[in-house]
C-alpha positions as YAML, in Angstrom:
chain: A
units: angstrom
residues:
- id: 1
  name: UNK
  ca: [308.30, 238.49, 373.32]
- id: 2
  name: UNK
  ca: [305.89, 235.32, 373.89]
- id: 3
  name: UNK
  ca: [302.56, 235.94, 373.62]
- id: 4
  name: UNK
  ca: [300.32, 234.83, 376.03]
- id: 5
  name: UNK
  ca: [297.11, 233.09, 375.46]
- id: 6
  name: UNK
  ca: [294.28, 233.94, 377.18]
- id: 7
  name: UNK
  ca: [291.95, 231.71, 378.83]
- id: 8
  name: UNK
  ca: [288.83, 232.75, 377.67]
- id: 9
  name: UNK
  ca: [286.22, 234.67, 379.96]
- id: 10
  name: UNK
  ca: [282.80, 232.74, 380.54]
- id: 11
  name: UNK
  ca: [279.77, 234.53, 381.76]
- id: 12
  name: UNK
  ca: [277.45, 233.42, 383.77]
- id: 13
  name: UNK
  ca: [274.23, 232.95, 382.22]
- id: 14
  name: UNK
  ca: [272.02, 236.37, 382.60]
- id: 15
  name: UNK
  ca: [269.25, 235.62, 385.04]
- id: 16
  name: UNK
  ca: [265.57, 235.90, 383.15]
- id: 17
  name: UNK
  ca: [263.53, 238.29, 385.51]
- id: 18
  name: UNK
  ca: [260.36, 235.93, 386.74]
- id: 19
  name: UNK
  ca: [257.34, 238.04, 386.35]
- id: 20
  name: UNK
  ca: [255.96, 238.80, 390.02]
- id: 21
  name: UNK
  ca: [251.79, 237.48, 390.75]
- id: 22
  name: UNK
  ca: [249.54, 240.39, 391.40]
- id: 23
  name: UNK
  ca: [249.36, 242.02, 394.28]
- id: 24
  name: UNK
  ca: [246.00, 244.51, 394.75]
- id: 25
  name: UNK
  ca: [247.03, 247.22, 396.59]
- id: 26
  name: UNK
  ca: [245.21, 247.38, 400.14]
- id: 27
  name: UNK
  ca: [243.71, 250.45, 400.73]
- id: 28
  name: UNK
  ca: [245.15, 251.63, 404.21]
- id: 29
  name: UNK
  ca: [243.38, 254.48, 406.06]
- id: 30
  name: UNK
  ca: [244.56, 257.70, 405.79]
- id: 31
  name: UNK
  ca: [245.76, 259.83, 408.89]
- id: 32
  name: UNK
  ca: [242.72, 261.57, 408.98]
- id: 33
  name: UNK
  ca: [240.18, 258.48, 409.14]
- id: 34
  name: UNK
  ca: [242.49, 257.47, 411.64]
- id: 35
  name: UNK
  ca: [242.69, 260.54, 413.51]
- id: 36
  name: UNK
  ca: [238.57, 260.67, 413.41]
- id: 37
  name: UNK
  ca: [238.18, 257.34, 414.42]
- id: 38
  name: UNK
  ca: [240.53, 257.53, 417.88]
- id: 39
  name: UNK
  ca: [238.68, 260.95, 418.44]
- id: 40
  name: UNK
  ca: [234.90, 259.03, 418.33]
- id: 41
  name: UNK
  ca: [236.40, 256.49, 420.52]
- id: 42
  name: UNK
  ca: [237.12, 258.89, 423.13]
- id: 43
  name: UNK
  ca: [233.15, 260.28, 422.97]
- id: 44
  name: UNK
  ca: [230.44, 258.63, 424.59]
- id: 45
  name: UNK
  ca: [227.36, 257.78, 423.07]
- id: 46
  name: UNK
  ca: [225.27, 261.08, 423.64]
- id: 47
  name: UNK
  ca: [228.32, 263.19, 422.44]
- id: 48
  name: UNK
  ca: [226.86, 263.20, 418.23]
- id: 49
  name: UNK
  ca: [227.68, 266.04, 417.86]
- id: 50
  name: UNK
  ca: [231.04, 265.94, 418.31]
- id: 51
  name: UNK
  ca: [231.76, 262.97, 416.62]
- id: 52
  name: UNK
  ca: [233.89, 262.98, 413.26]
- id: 53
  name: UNK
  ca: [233.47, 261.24, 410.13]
- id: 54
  name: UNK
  ca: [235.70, 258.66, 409.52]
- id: 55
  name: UNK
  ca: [234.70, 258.42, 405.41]
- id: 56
  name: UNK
  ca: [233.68, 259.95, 402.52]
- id: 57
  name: UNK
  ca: [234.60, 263.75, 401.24]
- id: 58
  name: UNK
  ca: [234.23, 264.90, 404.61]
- id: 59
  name: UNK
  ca: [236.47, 262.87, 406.57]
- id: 60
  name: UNK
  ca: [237.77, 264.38, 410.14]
- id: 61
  name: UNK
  ca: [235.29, 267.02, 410.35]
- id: 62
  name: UNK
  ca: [232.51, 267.19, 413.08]
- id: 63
  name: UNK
  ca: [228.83, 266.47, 412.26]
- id: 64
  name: UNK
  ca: [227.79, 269.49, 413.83]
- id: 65
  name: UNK
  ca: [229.83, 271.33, 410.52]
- id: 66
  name: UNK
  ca: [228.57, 269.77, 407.88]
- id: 67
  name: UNK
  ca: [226.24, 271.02, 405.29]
- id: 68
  name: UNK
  ca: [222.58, 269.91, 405.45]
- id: 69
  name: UNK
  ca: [222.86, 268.52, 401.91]
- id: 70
  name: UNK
  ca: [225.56, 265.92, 403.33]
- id: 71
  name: UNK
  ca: [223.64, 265.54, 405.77]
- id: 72
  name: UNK
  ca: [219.91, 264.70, 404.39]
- id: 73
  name: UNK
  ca: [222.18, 262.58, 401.68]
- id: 74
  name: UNK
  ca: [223.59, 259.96, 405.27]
- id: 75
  name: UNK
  ca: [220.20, 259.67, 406.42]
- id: 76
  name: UNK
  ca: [218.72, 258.31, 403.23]
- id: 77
  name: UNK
  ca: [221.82, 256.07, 402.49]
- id: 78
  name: UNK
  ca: [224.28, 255.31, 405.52]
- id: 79
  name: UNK
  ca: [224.17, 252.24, 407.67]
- id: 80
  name: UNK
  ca: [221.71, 253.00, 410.63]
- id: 81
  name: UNK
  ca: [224.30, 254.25, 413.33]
- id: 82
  name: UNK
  ca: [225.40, 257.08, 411.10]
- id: 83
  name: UNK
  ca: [221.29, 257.82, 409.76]
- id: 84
  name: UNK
  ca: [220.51, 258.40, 413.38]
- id: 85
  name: UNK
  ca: [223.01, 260.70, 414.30]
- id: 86
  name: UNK
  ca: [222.82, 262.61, 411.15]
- id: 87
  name: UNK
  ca: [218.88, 262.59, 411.64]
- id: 88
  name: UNK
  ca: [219.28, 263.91, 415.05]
- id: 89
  name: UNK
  ca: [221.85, 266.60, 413.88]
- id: 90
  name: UNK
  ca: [219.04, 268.01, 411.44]
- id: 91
  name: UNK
  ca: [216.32, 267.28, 414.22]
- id: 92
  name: UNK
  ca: [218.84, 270.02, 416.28]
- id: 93
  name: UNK
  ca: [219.35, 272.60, 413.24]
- id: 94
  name: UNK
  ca: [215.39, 272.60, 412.21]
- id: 95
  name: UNK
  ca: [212.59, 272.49, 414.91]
- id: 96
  name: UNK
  ca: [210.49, 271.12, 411.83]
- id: 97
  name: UNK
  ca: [211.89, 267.77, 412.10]
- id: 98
  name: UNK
  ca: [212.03, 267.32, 416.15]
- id: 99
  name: UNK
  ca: [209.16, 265.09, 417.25]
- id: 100
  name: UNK
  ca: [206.17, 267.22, 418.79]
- id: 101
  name: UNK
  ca: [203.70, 265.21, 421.25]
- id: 102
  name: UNK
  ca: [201.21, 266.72, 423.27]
...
């Protein structure tokens, strides 16, 4: 029997993996800031207390349900469309606060 020589087998050359540039991950809104936001859109103005936050630790729920330490907190530190409605949520929860002119 002849024997057969083999051509031998060439590889390609293994392709180096190129490191990728850095990407920051966006932060997307979640379904529930999402959800709160369409909901506000749908208020008018004078409708505070139904509105929903669209932030923080208590995102989704209504003004009118949440606690009056969250609350006193947004007035002192929120941009002034959220102060005012949180200051006119405590206005409606304690008479002390509501304006009295005689």
């Amino acid at each position: 029997m002849k024997k057969i020589a083999r051509k031998p087998v060439i590889e390609a050359p293994k392709r180096r993996l190129e490191s990728q540039p850095y990407k920051p991950q966006v932060r997307t809104k979640s379904l529930s800031e999402r959800q709160a936001i369409l909901w506000n859109e749908k208020l008018s103005k004078n409708e505070y207390t139904q509105r929903r936050l669209t932030f923080g630790q208590y995102v989704n729920v209504m003004i009118r349900d949440l606690p009056r330490d969250y609350i006193e907190w947004g007035i002192l530190n929120l941009n002034t469309e959220w102060a005012e409605m949180f200051a006119r949520e405590l206005q409606r929860r304690d008479y002390k606060f509501r304006n009295i002119t005689t």
